[in-house]
C-alpha atoms as one frame of an Amber mdcrd trajectory, in Angstrom:
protein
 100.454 110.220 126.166  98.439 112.806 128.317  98.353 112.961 132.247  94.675
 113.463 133.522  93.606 115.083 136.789  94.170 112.145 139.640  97.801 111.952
 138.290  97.345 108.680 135.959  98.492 108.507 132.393  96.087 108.782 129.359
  97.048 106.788 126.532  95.595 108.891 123.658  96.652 111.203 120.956  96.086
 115.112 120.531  92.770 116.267 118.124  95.501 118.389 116.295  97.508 114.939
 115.393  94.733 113.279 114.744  93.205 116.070 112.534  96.394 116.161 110.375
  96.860 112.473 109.893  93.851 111.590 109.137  92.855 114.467 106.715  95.536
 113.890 104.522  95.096 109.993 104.388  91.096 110.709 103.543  91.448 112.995
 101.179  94.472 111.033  99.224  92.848 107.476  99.583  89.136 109.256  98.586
  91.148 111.025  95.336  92.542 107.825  94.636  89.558 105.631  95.051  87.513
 107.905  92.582  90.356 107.400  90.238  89.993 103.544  90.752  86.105 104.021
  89.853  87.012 106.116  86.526  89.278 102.903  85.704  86.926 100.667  86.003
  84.457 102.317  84.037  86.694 103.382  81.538  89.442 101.327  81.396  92.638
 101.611  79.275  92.279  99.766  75.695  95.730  97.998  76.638  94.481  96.842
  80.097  93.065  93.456  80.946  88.981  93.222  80.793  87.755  92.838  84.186
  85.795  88.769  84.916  83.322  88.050  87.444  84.006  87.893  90.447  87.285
  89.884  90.254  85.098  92.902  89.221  82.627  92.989  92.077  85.556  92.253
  94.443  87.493  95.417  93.195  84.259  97.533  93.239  83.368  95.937  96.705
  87.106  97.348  98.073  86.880 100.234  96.311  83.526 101.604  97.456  83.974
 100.529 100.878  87.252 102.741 101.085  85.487 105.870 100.223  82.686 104.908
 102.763  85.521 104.534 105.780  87.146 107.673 104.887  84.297 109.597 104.509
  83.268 108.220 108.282  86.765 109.498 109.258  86.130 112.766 107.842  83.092
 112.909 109.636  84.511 112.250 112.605  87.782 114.939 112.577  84.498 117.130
 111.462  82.796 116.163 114.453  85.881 117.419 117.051  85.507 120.918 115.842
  81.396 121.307 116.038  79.129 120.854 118.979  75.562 119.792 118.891  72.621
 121.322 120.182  72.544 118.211 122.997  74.051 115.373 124.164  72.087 112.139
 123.069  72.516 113.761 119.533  75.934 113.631 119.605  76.147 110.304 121.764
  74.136 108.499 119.260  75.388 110.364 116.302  79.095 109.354 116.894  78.348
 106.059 117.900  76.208 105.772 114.515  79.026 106.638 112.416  81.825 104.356
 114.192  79.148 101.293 113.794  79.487 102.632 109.753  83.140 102.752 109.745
  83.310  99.208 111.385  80.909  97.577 109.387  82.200  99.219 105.885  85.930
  98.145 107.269  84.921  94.334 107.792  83.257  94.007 104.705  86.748  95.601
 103.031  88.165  92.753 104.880  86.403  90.046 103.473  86.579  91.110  99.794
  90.664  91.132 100.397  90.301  87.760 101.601  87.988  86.504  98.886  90.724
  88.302  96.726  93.743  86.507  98.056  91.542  83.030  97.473  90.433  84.209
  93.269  94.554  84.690  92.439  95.220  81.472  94.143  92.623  79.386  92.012
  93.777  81.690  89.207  97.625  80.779  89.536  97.733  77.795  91.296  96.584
  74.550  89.372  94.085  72.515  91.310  94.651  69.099  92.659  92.455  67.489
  94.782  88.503  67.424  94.133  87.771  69.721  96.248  89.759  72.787  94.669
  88.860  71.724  91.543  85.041  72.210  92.486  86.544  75.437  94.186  87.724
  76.526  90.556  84.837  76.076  88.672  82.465  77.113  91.097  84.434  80.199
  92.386  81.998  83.188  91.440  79.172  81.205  93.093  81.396  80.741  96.292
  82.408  84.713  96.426  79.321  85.687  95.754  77.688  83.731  98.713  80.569
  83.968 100.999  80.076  88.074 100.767  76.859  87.841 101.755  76.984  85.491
 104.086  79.384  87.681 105.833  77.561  91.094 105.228  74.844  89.588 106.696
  76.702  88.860 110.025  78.389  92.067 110.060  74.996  93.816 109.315  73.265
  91.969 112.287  76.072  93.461 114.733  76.111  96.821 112.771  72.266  96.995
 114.029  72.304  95.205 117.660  75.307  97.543 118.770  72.916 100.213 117.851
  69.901  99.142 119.784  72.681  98.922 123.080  73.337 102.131 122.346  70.130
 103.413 121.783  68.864 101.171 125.138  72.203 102.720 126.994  71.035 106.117
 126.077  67.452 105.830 127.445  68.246 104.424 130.526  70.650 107.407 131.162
  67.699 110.118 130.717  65.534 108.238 132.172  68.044 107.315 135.590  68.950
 111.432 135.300  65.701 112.805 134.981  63.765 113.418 138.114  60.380 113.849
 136.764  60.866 110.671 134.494  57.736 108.926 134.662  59.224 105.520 133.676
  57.527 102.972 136.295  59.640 100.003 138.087  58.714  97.579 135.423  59.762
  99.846 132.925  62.967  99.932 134.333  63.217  96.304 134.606  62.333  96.015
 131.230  64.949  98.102 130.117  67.893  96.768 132.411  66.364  93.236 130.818
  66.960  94.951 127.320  70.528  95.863 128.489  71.217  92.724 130.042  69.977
  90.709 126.547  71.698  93.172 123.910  74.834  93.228 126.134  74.905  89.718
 126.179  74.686  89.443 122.126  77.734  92.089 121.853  79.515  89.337 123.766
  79.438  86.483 121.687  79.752  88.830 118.449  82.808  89.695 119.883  84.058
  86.491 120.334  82.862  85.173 117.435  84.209  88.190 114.971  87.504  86.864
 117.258  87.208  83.695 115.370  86.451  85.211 112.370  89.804  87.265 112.736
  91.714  83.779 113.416  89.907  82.029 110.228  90.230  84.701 108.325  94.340
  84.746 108.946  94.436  81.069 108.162  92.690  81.408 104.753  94.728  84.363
 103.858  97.825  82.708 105.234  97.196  79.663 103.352  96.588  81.013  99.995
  99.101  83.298  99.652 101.781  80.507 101.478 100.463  77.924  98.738 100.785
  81.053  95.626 104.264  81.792  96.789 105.492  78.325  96.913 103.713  77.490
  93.970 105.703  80.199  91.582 108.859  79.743  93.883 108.737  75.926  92.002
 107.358  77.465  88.625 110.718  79.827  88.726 112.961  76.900  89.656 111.740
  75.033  86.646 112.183  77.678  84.745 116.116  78.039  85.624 116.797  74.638
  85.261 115.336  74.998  81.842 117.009  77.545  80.618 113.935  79.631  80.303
 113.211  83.764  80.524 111.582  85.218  83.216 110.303  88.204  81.286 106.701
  86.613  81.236 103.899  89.356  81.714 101.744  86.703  82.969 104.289  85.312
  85.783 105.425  89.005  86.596 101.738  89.693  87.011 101.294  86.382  89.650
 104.489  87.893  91.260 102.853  90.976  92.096  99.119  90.210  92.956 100.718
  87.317  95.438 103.471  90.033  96.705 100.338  92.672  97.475  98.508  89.905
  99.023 100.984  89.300 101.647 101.370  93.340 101.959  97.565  93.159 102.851
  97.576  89.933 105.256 100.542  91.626 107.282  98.742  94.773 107.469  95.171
  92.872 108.284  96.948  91.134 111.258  98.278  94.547 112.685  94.973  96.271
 112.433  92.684  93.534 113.610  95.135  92.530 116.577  94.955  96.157 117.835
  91.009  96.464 117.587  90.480  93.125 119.141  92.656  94.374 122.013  90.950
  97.828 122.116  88.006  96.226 123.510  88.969  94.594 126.868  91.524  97.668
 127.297  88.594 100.068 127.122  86.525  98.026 129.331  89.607  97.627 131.924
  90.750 101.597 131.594  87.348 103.335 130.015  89.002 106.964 130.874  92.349
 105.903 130.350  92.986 104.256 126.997  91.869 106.405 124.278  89.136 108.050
 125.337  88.628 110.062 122.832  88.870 106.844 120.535  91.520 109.322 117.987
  93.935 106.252 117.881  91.002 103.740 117.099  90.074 105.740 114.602  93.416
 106.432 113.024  94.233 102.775 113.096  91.187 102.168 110.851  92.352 105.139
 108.737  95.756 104.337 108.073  94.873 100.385 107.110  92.405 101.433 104.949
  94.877 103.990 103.319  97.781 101.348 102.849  95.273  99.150 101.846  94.330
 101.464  98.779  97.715 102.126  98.163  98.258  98.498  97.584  95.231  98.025
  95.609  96.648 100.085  93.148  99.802  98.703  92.881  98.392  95.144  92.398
  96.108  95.268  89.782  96.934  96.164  86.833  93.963  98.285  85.968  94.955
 100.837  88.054  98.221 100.459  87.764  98.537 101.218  83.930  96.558 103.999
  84.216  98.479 105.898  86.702 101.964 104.735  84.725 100.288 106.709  81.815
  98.870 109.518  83.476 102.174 109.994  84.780 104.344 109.958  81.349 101.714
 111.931  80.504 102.083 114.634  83.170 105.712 114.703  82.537 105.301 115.100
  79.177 103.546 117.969  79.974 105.682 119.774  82.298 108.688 119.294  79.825
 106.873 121.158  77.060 106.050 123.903  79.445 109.702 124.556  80.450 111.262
 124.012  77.088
Protein backbone atom coordinates (compact mmCIF):
# COMPACT_ATOMS: atom_id res chain seq x y z
CA UNK A 1 0.00 0.00 0.00
CA UNK A 2 1.40 3.39 -1.38
CA UNK A 3 0.37 6.98 -0.14
CA UNK A 4 -0.24 9.37 -3.20
CA UNK A 5 0.10 13.15 -3.23
CA UNK A 6 -3.38 14.53 -1.48
CA UNK A 7 -2.47 12.20 1.48
CA UNK A 8 -4.93 9.13 0.54
CA UNK A 9 -3.82 5.55 0.42
CA UNK A 10 -3.12 3.64 -2.89
CA UNK A 11 -3.97 0.15 -2.78
CA UNK A 12 -1.43 -1.27 -5.29
CA UNK A 13 1.73 -3.21 -5.41
CA UNK A 14 5.41 -2.09 -6.42
CA UNK A 15 6.57 -2.87 -10.44
CA UNK A 16 9.61 -4.58 -8.68
CA UNK A 17 7.04 -7.15 -6.81
CA UNK A 18 5.14 -7.48 -9.49
CA UNK A 19 8.12 -8.06 -11.91
CA UNK A 20 9.45 -10.89 -9.66
CA UNK A 21 6.23 -12.72 -9.07
CA UNK A 22 5.05 -12.81 -12.07
CA UNK A 23 8.27 -13.70 -14.07
CA UNK A 24 8.89 -16.64 -12.25
CA UNK A 25 5.20 -17.96 -12.38
CA UNK A 26 5.35 -17.30 -16.48
CA UNK A 27 8.26 -18.74 -17.14
CA UNK A 28 7.58 -22.04 -14.81
CA UNK A 29 3.83 -22.46 -15.91
CA UNK A 30 5.08 -21.66 -19.87
CA UNK A 31 8.08 -24.54 -19.24
CA UNK A 32 5.56 -26.67 -17.90
CA UNK A 33 2.81 -26.18 -20.37
CA UNK A 34 5.28 -27.01 -23.31
CA UNK A 35 6.04 -30.10 -21.40
CA UNK A 36 2.21 -30.86 -21.24
CA UNK A 37 2.18 -30.36 -25.23
CA UNK A 38 5.30 -32.88 -25.68
CA UNK A 39 2.97 -35.37 -23.57
CA UNK A 40 0.34 -35.18 -25.48
CA UNK A 41 1.99 -35.65 -28.60
CA UNK A 42 4.15 -38.18 -27.44
CA UNK A 43 2.80 -39.81 -24.74
CA UNK A 44 4.30 -42.54 -22.49
CA UNK A 45 3.56 -46.26 -23.88
CA UNK A 46 2.29 -47.03 -20.18
CA UNK A 47 -0.05 -43.97 -20.08
CA UNK A 48 -3.74 -43.96 -20.83
CA UNK A 49 -4.70 -42.98 -24.69
CA UNK A 50 -6.30 -39.72 -24.66
CA UNK A 51 -10.70 -39.89 -25.90
CA UNK A 52 -12.59 -37.16 -27.30
CA UNK A 53 -13.49 -34.73 -25.63
CA UNK A 54 -10.94 -35.18 -22.79
CA UNK A 55 -8.23 -34.43 -25.45
CA UNK A 56 -9.47 -31.13 -26.80
CA UNK A 57 -10.29 -30.12 -23.19
CA UNK A 58 -6.59 -30.72 -22.07
CA UNK A 59 -5.25 -29.01 -25.26
CA UNK A 60 -7.93 -26.20 -24.79
CA UNK A 61 -6.30 -25.59 -20.94
CA UNK A 62 -3.12 -26.11 -21.99
CA UNK A 63 -2.82 -23.64 -24.86
CA UNK A 64 -4.75 -21.08 -23.19
CA UNK A 65 -2.12 -21.10 -20.24
CA UNK A 66 0.73 -20.28 -22.45
CA UNK A 67 -1.46 -17.53 -24.13
CA UNK A 68 -2.16 -15.79 -20.42
CA UNK A 69 1.36 -15.99 -19.47
CA UNK A 70 2.72 -14.84 -22.43
CA UNK A 71 0.12 -11.63 -22.00
CA UNK A 72 1.70 -11.35 -18.50
CA UNK A 73 5.06 -11.31 -19.85
CA UNK A 74 4.08 -8.77 -22.10
CA UNK A 75 2.86 -6.76 -19.71
CA UNK A 76 6.01 -6.82 -16.88
CA UNK A 77 7.76 -6.11 -20.52
CA UNK A 78 5.64 -3.27 -21.02
CA UNK A 79 6.64 -1.42 -17.35
CA UNK A 80 10.20 -1.20 -18.41
CA UNK A 81 9.72 0.31 -22.23
CA UNK A 82 8.00 3.45 -23.32
CA UNK A 83 6.35 4.05 -26.60
CA UNK A 84 6.83 6.58 -29.05
CA UNK A 85 3.08 8.06 -27.90
CA UNK A 86 0.36 7.69 -25.85
CA UNK A 87 -2.72 6.18 -27.79
CA UNK A 88 -0.07 3.45 -28.73
CA UNK A 89 0.44 2.47 -25.49
CA UNK A 90 -3.27 3.20 -24.27
CA UNK A 91 -4.61 0.94 -26.86
CA UNK A 92 -1.75 -1.44 -26.84
CA UNK A 93 -2.16 -2.34 -23.08
CA UNK A 94 -5.68 -2.34 -23.16
CA UNK A 95 -5.36 -4.84 -26.29
CA UNK A 96 -3.39 -7.24 -24.44
CA UNK A 97 -5.52 -7.25 -21.02
CA UNK A 98 -8.78 -7.87 -23.40
CA UNK A 99 -6.26 -11.12 -24.57
CA UNK A 100 -5.45 -12.16 -21.16
CA UNK A 101 -9.22 -11.95 -20.14
CA UNK A 102 -10.62 -13.59 -22.93
CA UNK A 103 -7.80 -16.54 -23.05
CA UNK A 104 -8.50 -16.76 -18.99
CA UNK A 105 -12.41 -17.30 -19.44
CA UNK A 106 -12.12 -19.68 -22.02
CA UNK A 107 -9.47 -21.65 -19.45
CA UNK A 108 -12.41 -21.39 -17.25
CA UNK A 109 -14.87 -23.06 -19.15
CA UNK A 110 -12.75 -26.03 -20.32
CA UNK A 111 -12.13 -26.68 -16.29
CA UNK A 112 -15.71 -26.65 -15.94
CA UNK A 113 -16.52 -28.83 -18.92
CA UNK A 114 -13.68 -30.94 -17.24
CA UNK A 115 -15.17 -31.25 -13.81
CA UNK A 116 -18.68 -32.31 -15.78
CA UNK A 117 -16.54 -35.34 -18.34
CA UNK A 118 -15.06 -37.12 -14.80
CA UNK A 119 -18.45 -36.90 -13.33
CA UNK A 120 -20.27 -38.75 -16.31
CA UNK A 121 -17.06 -40.81 -16.37
CA UNK A 122 -17.28 -41.95 -12.58
CA UNK A 123 -20.57 -41.43 -11.63
CA UNK A 124 -23.26 -43.92 -13.08
CA UNK A 125 -26.21 -42.16 -14.59
CA UNK A 126 -29.70 -42.28 -13.32
CA UNK A 127 -32.25 -40.30 -14.52
CA UNK A 128 -32.88 -39.74 -18.44
CA UNK A 129 -31.49 -36.85 -18.60
CA UNK A 130 -27.78 -37.80 -17.53
CA UNK A 131 -28.02 -40.69 -19.34
CA UNK A 132 -28.58 -38.57 -22.64
CA UNK A 133 -25.77 -36.38 -20.93
CA UNK A 134 -23.45 -39.60 -21.15
CA UNK A 135 -23.87 -40.59 -24.46
CA UNK A 136 -24.07 -37.38 -25.94
CA UNK A 137 -21.18 -35.75 -23.92
CA UNK A 138 -18.57 -34.86 -26.78
CA UNK A 139 -21.46 -33.24 -28.70
CA UNK A 140 -22.41 -31.19 -25.49
CA UNK A 141 -18.54 -30.01 -24.83
CA UNK A 142 -18.02 -29.37 -28.04
CA UNK A 143 -21.04 -26.92 -28.40
CA UNK A 144 -20.94 -25.64 -24.94
CA UNK A 145 -17.12 -24.30 -25.83
CA UNK A 146 -18.25 -22.55 -28.49
CA UNK A 147 -21.11 -21.31 -27.38
CA UNK A 148 -19.12 -19.70 -24.73
CA UNK A 149 -16.10 -18.55 -26.93
CA UNK A 150 -18.46 -16.96 -28.85
CA UNK A 151 -19.77 -14.77 -25.92
CA UNK A 152 -16.45 -14.14 -24.60
CA UNK A 153 -15.25 -13.22 -28.18
CA UNK A 154 -18.18 -10.69 -28.64
CA UNK A 155 -16.97 -8.81 -25.31
CA UNK A 156 -13.24 -9.43 -26.22
CA UNK A 157 -14.19 -7.12 -29.41
CA UNK A 158 -16.93 -4.50 -27.99
CA UNK A 159 -14.49 -3.59 -25.00
CA UNK A 160 -12.18 -2.80 -27.78
CA UNK A 161 -14.33 -0.56 -29.86
CA UNK A 162 -14.98 1.50 -26.11
CA UNK A 163 -11.63 1.75 -26.02
CA UNK A 164 -10.88 2.62 -29.32
CA UNK A 165 -14.21 5.22 -29.18
CA UNK A 166 -12.67 6.43 -25.56
CA UNK A 167 -9.44 7.12 -27.25
CA UNK A 168 -10.80 9.29 -30.12
CA UNK A 169 -12.88 11.33 -28.21
CA UNK A 170 -9.81 12.21 -26.00
CA UNK A 171 -7.71 13.60 -29.14
CA UNK A 172 -10.31 14.89 -30.52
CA UNK A 173 -11.70 16.90 -26.93
CA UNK A 174 -7.59 17.78 -26.53
CA UNK A 175 -6.83 18.91 -29.79
CA UNK A 176 -7.56 22.49 -30.60
CA UNK A 177 -7.40 22.42 -34.26
CA UNK A 178 -9.61 19.16 -34.31
CA UNK A 179 -11.89 19.63 -37.04
CA UNK A 180 -14.51 17.15 -35.69
CA UNK A 181 -17.99 19.12 -36.18
CA UNK A 182 -20.89 19.09 -33.34
CA UNK A 183 -22.55 16.15 -34.90
CA UNK A 184 -19.49 14.39 -34.96
CA UNK A 185 -19.21 14.74 -31.49
CA UNK A 186 -22.64 13.67 -30.85
CA UNK A 187 -22.09 10.81 -32.80
CA UNK A 188 -19.30 9.77 -30.91
CA UNK A 189 -20.67 10.50 -27.26
CA UNK A 190 -23.79 8.32 -28.93
CA UNK A 191 -21.04 5.60 -29.70
CA UNK A 192 -19.85 5.92 -26.04
CA UNK A 193 -23.12 6.03 -24.60
CA UNK A 194 -24.21 2.58 -26.78
CA UNK A 195 -20.79 0.56 -26.27
CA UNK A 196 -20.80 1.65 -22.58
CA UNK A 197 -24.08 0.47 -22.20
CA UNK A 198 -23.18 -3.18 -23.76
CA UNK A 199 -20.04 -3.41 -21.22
CA UNK A 200 -22.84 -3.16 -18.67
CA UNK A 201 -24.92 -5.97 -19.20
CA UNK A 202 -21.70 -8.15 -20.21
CA UNK A 203 -20.73 -7.47 -16.93
CA UNK A 204 -23.62 -8.53 -15.33
CA UNK A 205 -24.23 -11.22 -17.33
CA UNK A 206 -20.42 -12.78 -17.15
CA UNK A 207 -21.71 -12.15 -13.18
CA UNK A 208 -24.17 -14.84 -13.83
CA UNK A 209 -22.01 -16.77 -15.68
CA UNK A 210 -19.56 -16.73 -12.59
CA UNK A 211 -22.65 -17.87 -10.28
CA UNK A 212 -23.70 -20.79 -12.90
CA UNK A 213 -20.57 -21.67 -13.47
CA UNK A 214 -19.93 -22.30 -9.41
CA UNK A 215 -23.12 -24.28 -9.28
CA UNK A 216 -22.13 -26.70 -12.10
CA UNK A 217 -18.71 -27.09 -10.74
CA UNK A 218 -20.07 -27.33 -7.23
CA UNK A 219 -22.48 -29.87 -8.20
CA UNK A 220 -20.35 -32.23 -10.02
CA UNK A 221 -17.62 -32.49 -7.98
CA UNK A 222 -20.26 -32.59 -4.61
CA UNK A 223 -22.12 -35.54 -6.56
CA UNK A 224 -18.21 -37.34 -7.58
CA UNK A 225 -17.20 -37.07 -3.98
CA UNK A 226 -20.25 -38.50 -2.50
CA UNK A 227 -20.50 -40.89 -5.09
CA UNK A 228 -16.88 -42.68 -4.27
CA UNK A 229 -17.38 -41.71 -0.49
CA UNK A 230 -20.42 -44.65 -0.92
CA UNK A 231 -18.25 -46.74 -3.49
CA UNK A 232 -15.42 -46.83 -0.50
CA UNK A 233 -18.01 -47.65 2.16
CA UNK A 234 -19.10 -50.62 0.15
CA UNK A 235 -15.98 -51.54 -0.30
CA UNK A 236 -15.15 -51.79 3.65
CA UNK A 237 -18.09 -53.47 4.46
CA UNK A 238 -17.03 -55.98 1.90
CA UNK A 239 -13.96 -56.69 2.84
CA UNK A 240 -12.50 -55.36 -0.33
CA UNK A 241 -8.84 -53.54 -1.28
CA UNK A 242 -8.58 -50.16 -2.02
CA UNK A 243 -5.46 -50.49 -4.12
CA UNK A 244 -7.63 -50.02 -7.38
CA UNK A 245 -5.74 -47.84 -10.08
CA UNK A 246 -9.00 -47.00 -11.44
CA UNK A 247 -10.65 -45.70 -7.99
CA UNK A 248 -7.22 -44.05 -6.96
CA UNK A 249 -7.40 -42.36 -10.33
CA UNK A 250 -11.36 -41.01 -9.57
CA UNK A 251 -9.81 -39.99 -6.16
CA UNK A 252 -7.49 -37.71 -7.67
CA UNK A 253 -9.17 -36.11 -10.82
CA UNK A 254 -12.31 -35.35 -8.23
CA UNK A 255 -9.61 -34.09 -5.45
CA UNK A 256 -7.97 -31.59 -8.35
CA UNK A 257 -11.37 -30.62 -9.31
CA UNK A 258 -12.24 -29.20 -6.05
CA UNK A 259 -8.47 -27.66 -5.92
CA UNK A 260 -9.63 -25.81 -9.17
CA UNK A 261 -13.36 -24.77 -8.07
CA UNK A 262 -11.81 -23.25 -4.75
CA UNK A 263 -9.26 -21.48 -6.64
CA UNK A 264 -11.97 -20.36 -9.54
CA UNK A 265 -14.13 -18.81 -6.73
CA UNK A 266 -11.10 -16.76 -5.28
CA UNK A 267 -10.05 -15.43 -8.61
CA UNK A 268 -13.40 -14.65 -10.13
CA UNK A 269 -14.74 -13.06 -6.74
CA UNK A 270 -11.75 -10.64 -6.79
CA UNK A 271 -12.15 -9.60 -10.59
CA UNK A 272 -15.83 -9.20 -10.28
CA UNK A 273 -15.10 -6.84 -7.37
CA UNK A 274 -12.22 -5.07 -9.23
CA UNK A 275 -14.70 -3.52 -11.38
CA UNK A 276 -17.03 -1.35 -9.20
CA UNK A 277 -13.79 -0.67 -6.92
CA UNK A 278 -12.05 0.85 -9.93
CA UNK A 279 -15.01 2.73 -10.95
CA UNK A 280 -15.56 4.01 -7.15
CA UNK A 281 -11.53 4.74 -6.52
CA UNK A 282 -10.09 4.92 -10.39
CA UNK A 283 -6.63 6.44 -8.86
CA UNK A 284 -6.83 4.63 -5.81
CA UNK A 285 -7.26 0.89 -6.21
CA UNK A 286 -4.66 -0.48 -8.36
CA UNK A 287 -3.95 1.83 -10.70
CA UNK A 288 -1.43 0.42 -12.20
CA UNK A 289 -3.71 -2.80 -12.48
CA UNK A 290 -0.13 -5.00 -11.07
CA UNK A 291 -2.51 -6.85 -8.58
CA UNK A 292 -5.19 -7.55 -11.38
CA UNK A 293 -2.76 -8.83 -13.27
CA UNK A 294 -1.01 -10.98 -10.73
CA UNK A 295 -4.30 -12.40 -9.63
CA UNK A 296 -4.78 -13.72 -13.19
CA UNK A 297 -1.16 -14.94 -13.07
CA UNK A 298 -1.06 -16.80 -10.04
CA UNK A 299 -4.64 -18.75 -10.86
CA UNK A 300 -3.50 -19.60 -13.99
CA UNK A 301 -0.15 -20.91 -12.44
CA UNK A 302 -1.93 -23.08 -9.66
CA UNK A 303 -4.17 -23.99 -12.16
CA UNK A 304 -1.28 -25.66 -14.28
CA UNK A 305 0.17 -26.98 -11.37
CA UNK A 306 -2.95 -28.89 -10.75
CA UNK A 307 -3.39 -29.93 -14.22
CA UNK A 308 -0.46 -31.84 -13.90
CA UNK A 309 -1.07 -33.47 -10.92
CA UNK A 310 -4.53 -34.71 -12.10
CA UNK A 311 -4.08 -36.34 -15.14
CA UNK A 312 -2.21 -38.91 -15.44
CA UNK A 313 -0.54 -38.09 -18.70
CA UNK A 314 1.43 -35.64 -17.28
CA UNK A 315 1.78 -36.98 -14.28
CA UNK A 316 3.69 -40.24 -15.35
CA UNK A 317 5.83 -38.46 -17.34
CA UNK A 318 7.24 -36.15 -14.86
CA UNK A 319 7.40 -39.33 -12.17
CA UNK A 320 9.79 -40.77 -14.89
CA UNK A 321 11.65 -37.91 -15.89
CA UNK A 322 12.35 -37.55 -12.40
CA UNK A 323 13.74 -41.26 -11.52
CA UNK A 324 15.33 -40.57 -14.44
CA UNK A 325 17.15 -37.37 -13.42
CA UNK A 326 18.09 -38.97 -10.24
CA UNK A 327 19.38 -41.72 -11.80
CA UNK A 328 21.49 -39.52 -13.41
CA UNK A 329 22.90 -37.45 -10.78
CA UNK A 330 23.76 -40.70 -8.76
CA UNK A 331 25.97 -42.00 -11.55
CA UNK A 332 27.68 -38.69 -11.75
CA UNK A 333 28.69 -38.64 -8.04
CA UNK A 334 29.48 -42.28 -7.67
Amino acid sequence: MAQNDSGVDVIGMSFNVFAVVNVSASVSSILMNLFFVFCMILPHQESEQLKQPLSILLGSLVGCSIAVHACVLVFVHNGFISFASDSSQFMFYHLIQELMLFTMRTSVTSHIWLNVYYYCQIVPAQCSFFIWLKRNIRVFVYSALVTEKLFFLSGFISNILYYSEVLQCCYSTNDTNSSLTGTQHNATDTKLLVLSNIFNVQYWLRLAYFLLSLCVMSASSGVTVLYLWRHMMNMEESSSSFSSPRLHRHMRVTITGIIHAVLYIICSTWLICDGPLRIQLPSHFDPERNIYCTVISLYTFCSTLNLGAGQSIFRQRIVNAWQNLLQIFKYLYE
